[in-house]
PyMOL commands that place a pseudoatom at each C-alpha (Angstrom):
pseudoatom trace, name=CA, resn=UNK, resi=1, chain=A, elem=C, hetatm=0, pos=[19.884, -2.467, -18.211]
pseudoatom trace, name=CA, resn=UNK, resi=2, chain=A, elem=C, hetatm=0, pos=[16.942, -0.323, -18.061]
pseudoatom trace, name=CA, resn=UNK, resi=3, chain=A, elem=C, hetatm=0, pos=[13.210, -0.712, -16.843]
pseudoatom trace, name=CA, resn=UNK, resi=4, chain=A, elem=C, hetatm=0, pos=[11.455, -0.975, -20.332]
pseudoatom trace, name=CA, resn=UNK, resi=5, chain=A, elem=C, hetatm=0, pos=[13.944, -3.045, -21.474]
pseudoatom trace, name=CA, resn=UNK, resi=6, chain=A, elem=C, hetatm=0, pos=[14.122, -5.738, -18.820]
pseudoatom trace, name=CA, resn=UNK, resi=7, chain=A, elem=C, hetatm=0, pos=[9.852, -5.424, -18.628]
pseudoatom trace, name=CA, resn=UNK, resi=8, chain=A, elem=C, hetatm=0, pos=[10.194, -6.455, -22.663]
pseudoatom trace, name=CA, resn=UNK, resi=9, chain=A, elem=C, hetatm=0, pos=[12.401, -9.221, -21.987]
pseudoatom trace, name=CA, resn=UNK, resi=10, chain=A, elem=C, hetatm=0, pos=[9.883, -10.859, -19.481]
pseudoatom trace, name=CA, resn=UNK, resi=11, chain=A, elem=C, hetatm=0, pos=[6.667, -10.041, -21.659]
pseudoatom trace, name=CA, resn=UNK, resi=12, chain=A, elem=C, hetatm=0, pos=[5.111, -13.312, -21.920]
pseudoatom trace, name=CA, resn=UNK, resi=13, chain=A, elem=C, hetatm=0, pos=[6.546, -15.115, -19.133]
pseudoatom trace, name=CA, resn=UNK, resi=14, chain=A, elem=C, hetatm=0, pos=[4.581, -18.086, -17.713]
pseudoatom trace, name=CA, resn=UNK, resi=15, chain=A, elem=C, hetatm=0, pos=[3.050, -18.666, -14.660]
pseudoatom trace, name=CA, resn=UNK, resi=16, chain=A, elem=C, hetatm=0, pos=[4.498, -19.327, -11.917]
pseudoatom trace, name=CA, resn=UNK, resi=17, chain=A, elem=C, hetatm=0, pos=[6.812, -16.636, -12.323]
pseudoatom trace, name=CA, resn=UNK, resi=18, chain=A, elem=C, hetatm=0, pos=[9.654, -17.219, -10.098]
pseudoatom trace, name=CA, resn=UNK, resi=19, chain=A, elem=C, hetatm=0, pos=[10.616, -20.381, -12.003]
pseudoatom trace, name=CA, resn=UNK, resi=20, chain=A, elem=C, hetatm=0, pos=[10.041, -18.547, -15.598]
pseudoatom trace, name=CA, resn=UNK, resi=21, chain=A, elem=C, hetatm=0, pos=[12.524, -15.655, -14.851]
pseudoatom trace, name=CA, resn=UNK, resi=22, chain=A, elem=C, hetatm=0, pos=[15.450, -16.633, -16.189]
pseudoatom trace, name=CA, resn=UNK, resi=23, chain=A, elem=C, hetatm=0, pos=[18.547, -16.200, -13.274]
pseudoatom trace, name=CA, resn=UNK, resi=24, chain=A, elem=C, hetatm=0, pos=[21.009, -14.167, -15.762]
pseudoatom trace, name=CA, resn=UNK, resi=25, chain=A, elem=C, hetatm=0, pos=[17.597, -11.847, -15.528]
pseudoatom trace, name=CA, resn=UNK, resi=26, chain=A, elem=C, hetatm=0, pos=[17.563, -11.778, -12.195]
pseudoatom trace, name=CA, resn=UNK, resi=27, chain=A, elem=C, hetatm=0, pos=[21.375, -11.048, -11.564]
pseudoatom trace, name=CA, resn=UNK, resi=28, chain=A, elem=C, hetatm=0, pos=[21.303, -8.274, -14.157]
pseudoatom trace, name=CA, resn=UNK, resi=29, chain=A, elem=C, hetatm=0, pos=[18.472, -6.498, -12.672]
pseudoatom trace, name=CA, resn=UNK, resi=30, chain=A, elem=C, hetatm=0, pos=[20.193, -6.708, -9.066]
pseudoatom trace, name=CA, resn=UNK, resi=31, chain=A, elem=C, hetatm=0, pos=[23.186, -5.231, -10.522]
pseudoatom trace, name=CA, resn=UNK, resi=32, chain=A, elem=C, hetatm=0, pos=[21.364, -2.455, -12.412]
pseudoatom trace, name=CA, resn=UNK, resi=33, chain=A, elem=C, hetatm=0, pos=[19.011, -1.901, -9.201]
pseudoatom trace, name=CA, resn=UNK, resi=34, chain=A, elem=C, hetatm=0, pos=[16.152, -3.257, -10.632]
pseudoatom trace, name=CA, resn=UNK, resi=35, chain=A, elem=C, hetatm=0, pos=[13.091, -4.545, -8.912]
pseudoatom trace, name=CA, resn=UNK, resi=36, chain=A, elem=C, hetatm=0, pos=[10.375, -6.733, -10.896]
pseudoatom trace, name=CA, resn=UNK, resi=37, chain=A, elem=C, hetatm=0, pos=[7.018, -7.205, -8.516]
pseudoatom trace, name=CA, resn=UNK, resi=38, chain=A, elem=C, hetatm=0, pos=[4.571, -10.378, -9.995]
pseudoatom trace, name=CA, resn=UNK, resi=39, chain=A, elem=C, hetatm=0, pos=[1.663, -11.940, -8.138]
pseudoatom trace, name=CA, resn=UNK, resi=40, chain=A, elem=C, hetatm=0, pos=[2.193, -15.380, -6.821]
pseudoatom trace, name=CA, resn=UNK, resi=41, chain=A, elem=C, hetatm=0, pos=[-1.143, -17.628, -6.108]
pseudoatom trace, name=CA, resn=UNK, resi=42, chain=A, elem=C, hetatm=0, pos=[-4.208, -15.512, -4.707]
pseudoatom trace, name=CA, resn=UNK, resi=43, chain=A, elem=C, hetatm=0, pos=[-2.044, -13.890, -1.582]
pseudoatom trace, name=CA, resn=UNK, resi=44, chain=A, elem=C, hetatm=0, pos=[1.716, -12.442, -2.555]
pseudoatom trace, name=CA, resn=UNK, resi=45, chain=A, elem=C, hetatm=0, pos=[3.204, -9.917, -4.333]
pseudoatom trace, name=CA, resn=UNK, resi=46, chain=A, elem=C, hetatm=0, pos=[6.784, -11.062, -4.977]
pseudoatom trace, name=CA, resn=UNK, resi=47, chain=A, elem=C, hetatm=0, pos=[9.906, -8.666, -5.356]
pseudoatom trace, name=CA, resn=UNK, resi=48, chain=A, elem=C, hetatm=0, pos=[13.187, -9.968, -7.192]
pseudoatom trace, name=CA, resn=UNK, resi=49, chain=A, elem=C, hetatm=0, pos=[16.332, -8.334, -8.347]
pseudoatom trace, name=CA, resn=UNK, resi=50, chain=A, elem=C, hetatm=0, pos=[17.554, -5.498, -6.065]
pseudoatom trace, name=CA, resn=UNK, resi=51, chain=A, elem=C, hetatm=0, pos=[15.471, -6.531, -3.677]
pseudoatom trace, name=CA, resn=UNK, resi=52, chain=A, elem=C, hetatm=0, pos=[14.151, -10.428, -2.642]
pseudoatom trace, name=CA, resn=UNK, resi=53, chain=A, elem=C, hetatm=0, pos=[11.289, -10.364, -0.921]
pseudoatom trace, name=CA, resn=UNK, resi=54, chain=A, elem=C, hetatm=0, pos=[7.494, -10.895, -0.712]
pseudoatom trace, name=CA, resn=UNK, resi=55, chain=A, elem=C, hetatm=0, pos=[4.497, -9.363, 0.849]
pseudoatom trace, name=CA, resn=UNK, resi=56, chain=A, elem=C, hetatm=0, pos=[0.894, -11.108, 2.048]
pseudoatom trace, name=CA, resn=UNK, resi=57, chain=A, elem=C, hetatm=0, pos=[-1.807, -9.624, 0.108]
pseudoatom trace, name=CA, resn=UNK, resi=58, chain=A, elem=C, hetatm=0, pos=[-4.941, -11.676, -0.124]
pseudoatom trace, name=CA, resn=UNK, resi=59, chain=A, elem=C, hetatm=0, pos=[-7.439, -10.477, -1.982]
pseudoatom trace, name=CA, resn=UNK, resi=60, chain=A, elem=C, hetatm=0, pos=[-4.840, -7.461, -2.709]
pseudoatom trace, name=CA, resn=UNK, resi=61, chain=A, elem=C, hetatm=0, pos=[-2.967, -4.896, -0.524]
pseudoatom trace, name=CA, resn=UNK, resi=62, chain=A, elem=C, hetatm=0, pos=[-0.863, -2.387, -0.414]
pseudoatom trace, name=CA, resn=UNK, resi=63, chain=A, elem=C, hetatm=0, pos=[3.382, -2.658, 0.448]
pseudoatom trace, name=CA, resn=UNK, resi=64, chain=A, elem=C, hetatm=0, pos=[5.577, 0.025, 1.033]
pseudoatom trace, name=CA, resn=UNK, resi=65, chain=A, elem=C, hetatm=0, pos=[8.413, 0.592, -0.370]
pseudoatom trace, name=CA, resn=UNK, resi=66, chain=A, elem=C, hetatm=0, pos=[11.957, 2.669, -0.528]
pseudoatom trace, name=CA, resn=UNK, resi=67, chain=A, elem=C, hetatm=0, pos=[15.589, 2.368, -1.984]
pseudoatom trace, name=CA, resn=UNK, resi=68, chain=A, elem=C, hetatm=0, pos=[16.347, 0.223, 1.448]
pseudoatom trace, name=CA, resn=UNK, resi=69, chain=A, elem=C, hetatm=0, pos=[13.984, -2.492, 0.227]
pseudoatom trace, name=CA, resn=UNK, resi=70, chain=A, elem=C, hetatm=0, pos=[10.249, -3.566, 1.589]
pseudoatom trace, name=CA, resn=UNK, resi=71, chain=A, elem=C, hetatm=0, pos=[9.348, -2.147, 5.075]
pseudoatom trace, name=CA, resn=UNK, resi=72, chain=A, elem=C, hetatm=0, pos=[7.657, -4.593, 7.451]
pseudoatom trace, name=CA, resn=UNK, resi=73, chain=A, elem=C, hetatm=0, pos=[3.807, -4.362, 8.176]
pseudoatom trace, name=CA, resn=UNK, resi=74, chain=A, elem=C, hetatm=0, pos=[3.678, -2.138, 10.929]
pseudoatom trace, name=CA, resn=UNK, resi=75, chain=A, elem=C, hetatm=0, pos=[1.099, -4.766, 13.215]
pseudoatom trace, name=CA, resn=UNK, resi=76, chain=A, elem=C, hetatm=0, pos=[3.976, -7.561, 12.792]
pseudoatom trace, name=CA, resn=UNK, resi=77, chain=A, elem=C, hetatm=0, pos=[6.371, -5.098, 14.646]
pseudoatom trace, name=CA, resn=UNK, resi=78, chain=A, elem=C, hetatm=0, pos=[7.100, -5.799, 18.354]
pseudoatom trace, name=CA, resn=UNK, resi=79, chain=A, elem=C, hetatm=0, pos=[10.596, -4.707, 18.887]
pseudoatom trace, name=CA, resn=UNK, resi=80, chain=A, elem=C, hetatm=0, pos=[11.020, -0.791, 19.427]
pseudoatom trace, name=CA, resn=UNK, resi=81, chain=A, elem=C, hetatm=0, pos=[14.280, -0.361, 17.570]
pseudoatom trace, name=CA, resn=UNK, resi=82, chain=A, elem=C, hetatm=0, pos=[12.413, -1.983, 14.563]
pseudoatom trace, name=CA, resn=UNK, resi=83, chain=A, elem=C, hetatm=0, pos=[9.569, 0.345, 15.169]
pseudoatom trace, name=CA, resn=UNK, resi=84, chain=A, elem=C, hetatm=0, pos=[11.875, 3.425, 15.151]
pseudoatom trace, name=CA, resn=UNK, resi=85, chain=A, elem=C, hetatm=0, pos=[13.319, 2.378, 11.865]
pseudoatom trace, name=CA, resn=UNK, resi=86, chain=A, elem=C, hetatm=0, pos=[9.681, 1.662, 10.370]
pseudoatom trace, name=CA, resn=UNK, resi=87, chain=A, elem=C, hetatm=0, pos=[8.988, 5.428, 11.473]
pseudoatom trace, name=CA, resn=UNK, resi=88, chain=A, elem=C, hetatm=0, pos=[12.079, 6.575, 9.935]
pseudoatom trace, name=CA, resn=UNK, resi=89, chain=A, elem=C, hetatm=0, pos=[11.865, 4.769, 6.741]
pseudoatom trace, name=CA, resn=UNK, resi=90, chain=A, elem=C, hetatm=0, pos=[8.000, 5.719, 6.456]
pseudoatom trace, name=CA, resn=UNK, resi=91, chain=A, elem=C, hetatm=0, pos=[8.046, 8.887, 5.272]
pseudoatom trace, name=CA, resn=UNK, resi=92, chain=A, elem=C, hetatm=0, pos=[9.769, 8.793, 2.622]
pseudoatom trace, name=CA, resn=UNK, resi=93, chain=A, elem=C, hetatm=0, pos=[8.453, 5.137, 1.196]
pseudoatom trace, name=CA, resn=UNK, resi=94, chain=A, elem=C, hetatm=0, pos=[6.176, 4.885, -2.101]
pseudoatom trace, name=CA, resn=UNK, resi=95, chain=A, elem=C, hetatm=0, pos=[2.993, 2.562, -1.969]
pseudoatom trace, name=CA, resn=UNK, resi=96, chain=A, elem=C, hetatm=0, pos=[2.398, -0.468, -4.267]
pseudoatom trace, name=CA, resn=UNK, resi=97, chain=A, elem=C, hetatm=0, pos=[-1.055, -1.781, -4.289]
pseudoatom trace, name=CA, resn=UNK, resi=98, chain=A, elem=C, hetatm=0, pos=[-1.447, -5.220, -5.345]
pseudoatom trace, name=CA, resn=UNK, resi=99, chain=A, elem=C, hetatm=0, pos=[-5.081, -5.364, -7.434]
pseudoatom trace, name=CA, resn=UNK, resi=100, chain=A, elem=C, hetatm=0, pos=[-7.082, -8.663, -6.975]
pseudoatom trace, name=CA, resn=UNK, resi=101, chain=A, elem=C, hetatm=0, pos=[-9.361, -9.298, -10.077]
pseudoatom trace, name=CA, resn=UNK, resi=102, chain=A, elem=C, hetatm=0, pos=[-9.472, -5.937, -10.690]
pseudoatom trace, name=CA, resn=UNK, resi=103, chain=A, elem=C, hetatm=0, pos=[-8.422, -5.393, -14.353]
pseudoatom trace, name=CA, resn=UNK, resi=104, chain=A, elem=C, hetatm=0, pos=[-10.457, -8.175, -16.890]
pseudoatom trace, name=CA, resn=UNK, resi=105, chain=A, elem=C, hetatm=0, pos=[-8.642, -11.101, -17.591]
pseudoatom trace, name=CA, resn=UNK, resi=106, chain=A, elem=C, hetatm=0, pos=[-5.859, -10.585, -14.858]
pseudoatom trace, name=CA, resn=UNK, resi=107, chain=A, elem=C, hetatm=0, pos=[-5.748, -11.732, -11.222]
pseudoatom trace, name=CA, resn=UNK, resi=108, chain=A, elem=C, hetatm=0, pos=[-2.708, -9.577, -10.278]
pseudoatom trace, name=CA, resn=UNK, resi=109, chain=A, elem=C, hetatm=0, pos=[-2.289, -6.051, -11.605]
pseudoatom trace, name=CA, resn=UNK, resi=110, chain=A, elem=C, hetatm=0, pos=[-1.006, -3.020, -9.807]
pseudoatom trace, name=CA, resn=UNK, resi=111, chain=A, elem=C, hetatm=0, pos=[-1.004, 0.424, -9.274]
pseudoatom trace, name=CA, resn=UNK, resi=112, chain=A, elem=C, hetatm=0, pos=[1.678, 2.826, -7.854]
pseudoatom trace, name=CA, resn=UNK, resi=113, chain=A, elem=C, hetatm=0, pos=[3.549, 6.645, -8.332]
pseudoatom trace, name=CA, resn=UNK, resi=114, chain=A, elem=C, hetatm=0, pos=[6.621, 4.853, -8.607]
pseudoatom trace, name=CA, resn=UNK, resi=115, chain=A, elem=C, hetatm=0, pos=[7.722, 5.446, -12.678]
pseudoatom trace, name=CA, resn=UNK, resi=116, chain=A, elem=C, hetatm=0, pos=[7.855, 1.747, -14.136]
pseudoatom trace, name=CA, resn=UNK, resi=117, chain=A, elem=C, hetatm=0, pos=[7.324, -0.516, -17.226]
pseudoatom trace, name=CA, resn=UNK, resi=118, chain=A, elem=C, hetatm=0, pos=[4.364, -3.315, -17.678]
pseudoatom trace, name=CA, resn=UNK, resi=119, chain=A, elem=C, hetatm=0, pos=[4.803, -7.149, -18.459]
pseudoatom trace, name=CA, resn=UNK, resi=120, chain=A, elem=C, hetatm=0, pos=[2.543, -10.023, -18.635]
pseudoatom trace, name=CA, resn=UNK, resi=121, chain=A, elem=C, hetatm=0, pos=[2.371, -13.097, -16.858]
pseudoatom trace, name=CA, resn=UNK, resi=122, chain=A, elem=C, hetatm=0, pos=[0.640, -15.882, -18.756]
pseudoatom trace, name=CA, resn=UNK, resi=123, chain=A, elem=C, hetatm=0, pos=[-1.031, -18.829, -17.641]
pseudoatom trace, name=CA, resn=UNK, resi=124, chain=A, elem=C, hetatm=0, pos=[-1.151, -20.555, -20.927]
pseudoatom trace, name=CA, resn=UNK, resi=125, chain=A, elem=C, hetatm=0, pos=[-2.732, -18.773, -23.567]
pseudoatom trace, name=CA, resn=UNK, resi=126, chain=A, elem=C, hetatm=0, pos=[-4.464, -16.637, -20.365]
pseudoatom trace, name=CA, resn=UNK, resi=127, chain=A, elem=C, hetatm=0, pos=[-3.239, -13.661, -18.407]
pseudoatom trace, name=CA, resn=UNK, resi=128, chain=A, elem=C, hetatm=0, pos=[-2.693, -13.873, -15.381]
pseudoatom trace, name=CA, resn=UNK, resi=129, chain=A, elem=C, hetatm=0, pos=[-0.698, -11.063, -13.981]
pseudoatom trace, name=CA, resn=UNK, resi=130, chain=A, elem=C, hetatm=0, pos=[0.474, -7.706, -15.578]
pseudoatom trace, name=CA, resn=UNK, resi=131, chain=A, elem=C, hetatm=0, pos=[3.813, -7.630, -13.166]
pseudoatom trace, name=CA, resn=UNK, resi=132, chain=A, elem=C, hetatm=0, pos=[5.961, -4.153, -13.488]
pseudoatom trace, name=CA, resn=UNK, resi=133, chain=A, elem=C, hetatm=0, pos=[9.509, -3.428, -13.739]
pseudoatom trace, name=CA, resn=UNK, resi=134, chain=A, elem=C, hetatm=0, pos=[11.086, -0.449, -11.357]
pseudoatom trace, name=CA, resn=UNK, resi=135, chain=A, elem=C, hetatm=0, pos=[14.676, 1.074, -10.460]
pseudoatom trace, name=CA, resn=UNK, resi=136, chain=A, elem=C, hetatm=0, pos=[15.269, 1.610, -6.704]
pseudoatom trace, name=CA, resn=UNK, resi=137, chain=A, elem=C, hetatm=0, pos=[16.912, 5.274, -8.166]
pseudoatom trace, name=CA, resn=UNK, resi=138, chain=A, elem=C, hetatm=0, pos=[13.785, 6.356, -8.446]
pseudoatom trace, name=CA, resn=UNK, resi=139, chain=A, elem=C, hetatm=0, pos=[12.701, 5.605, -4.964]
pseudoatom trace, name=CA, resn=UNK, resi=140, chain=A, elem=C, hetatm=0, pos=[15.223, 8.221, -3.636]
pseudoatom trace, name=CA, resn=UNK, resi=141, chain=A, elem=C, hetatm=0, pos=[17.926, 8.127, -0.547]
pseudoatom trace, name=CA, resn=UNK, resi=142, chain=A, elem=C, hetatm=0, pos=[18.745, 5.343, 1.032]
pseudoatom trace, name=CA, resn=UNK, resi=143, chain=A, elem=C, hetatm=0, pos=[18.018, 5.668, 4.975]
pseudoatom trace, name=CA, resn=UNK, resi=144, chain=A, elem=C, hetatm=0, pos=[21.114, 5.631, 7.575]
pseudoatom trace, name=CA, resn=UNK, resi=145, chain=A, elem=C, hetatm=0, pos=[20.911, 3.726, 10.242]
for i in range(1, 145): cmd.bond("trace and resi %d" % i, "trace and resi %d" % (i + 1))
show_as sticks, trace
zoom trace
């Protein structure tokens, strides 16, 4: 499965999108290492497919990002090993801002380097998030512990 492909399947998708993505959709895109980001509520950015996770970002933010999967926020690190790793894994991550009311008619949209393919979350007839579609591959090497 490809980016654009998967992005076109979930065109249209209603809001809330976790329970609109169908889970054939999300086991594909983990198998083709496929992440699809989507706003939930006014303070996450969620990740499914290749990688599961979610990231605080009232009134938007920005998340890193490599082929590992989301790094932690560096002021939510106490241990040292997991502050080595952050250091390690920095680097070489790619940014994802989440946009709050940014973009007319949408409250999520975002902006990043990292190549991917647009869909819409409706609420309704109303947007309510443009979500996008990317392949870890393009995020480069995975870091060795």
């Amino acid at each position: 499965m490809i980016k654009a492909y998967l992005a076109a399947l979930l065109d249209g998708i209603q809001y809330p999108a976790h329970r609109s993505i169908a889970k054939d959709q999300i086991e594909a895109a983990k198998a083709a290492g496929l992440v699809i980001v989507f706003g939930a509520s006014d303070d996450l950015m969620e990740f499914e497919g290749a990688t599961r996770d979610e990231f605080g970002s009232y009134d938007g933010g920005t998340a890193l990002i490599d082929a590992q999967g989301l790094l932690p926020e560096r002021e939510n690190i106490e241990d040292d090993d997991e502050l080595q790793e952050y250091f390690k894994r920095k680097p070489m991550a790619r940014k994802i801002e989440a946009l709050w009311c940014k973009e007319d008619g949408y409250s999520w949209t975002y902006s990043t380097d990292v190549p991917h393919a647009n869909f819409d979350v409706l609420d309704g007839e109303d947007h309510y998030c443009r979500g996008i579609v990317f392949s870890l591959s393009d995020l480069g090497q995975k870091v060795t512990p």
